[in-house]
N, C-alpha and C positions, 0 to 999 in steps of 0.2 A: 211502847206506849208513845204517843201523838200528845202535847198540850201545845195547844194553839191560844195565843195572847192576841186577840183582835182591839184595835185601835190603833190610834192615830200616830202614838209611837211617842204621848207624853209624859210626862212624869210619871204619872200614875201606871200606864200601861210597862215604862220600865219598872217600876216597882214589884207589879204585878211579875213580872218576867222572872227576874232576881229570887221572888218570892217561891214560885213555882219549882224552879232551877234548885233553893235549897230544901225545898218539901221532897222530890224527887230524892236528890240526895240521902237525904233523912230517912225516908222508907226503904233504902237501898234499893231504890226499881232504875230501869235503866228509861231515860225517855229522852225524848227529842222536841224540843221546845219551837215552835214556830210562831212567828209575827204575820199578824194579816194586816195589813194598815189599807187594803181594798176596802173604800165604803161600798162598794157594790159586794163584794165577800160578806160584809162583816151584814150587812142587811138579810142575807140570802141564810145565814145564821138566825134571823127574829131577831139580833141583839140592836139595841135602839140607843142603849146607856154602854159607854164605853169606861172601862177596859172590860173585858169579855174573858171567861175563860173557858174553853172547850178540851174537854178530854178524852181522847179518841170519839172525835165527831159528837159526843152529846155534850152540850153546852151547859154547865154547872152554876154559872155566876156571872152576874152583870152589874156595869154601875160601881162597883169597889173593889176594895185592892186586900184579899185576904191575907191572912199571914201565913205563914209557909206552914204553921199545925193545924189549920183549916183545909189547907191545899192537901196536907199529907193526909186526913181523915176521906177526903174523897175519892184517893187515889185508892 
């Protein structure tokens, strides 16, 4: 599994990252966490509200920073 953290790499977007990283954890699935900070990537996404999260290529969440029992409900 792919989750891709798209923005700019600020606060929120490491949050989101962290967050992600212990949802993963938590469901025992095995993933690989990716940072897009391309605003030309993160556009070619639709995502307009950063932090973004994509999970294997379909983009789930924009604009906030879920918490990692959000993250692991969608995984």
């Amino acid at each position: 599994m792919i989750i891709k953290i798209l923005g700019s790499g600020c606060r929120k977007c490491i949050a989101l990252g962290e967050n992600a990283k212990a949802a993963a954890l938590a469901a025992g699935r095995k993933a690989d966490i990716v940072k897009v900070t391309d605003m030309a990537a993160i556009a070619g996404y639709g995502v307009m509200s950063t932090p973004g999260l994509v999970i294997d290529e379909k983009v789930v969440s924009t604009g906030k920073v879920l918490s990692p029992e959000e993250i692991r409900q969608l995984l």
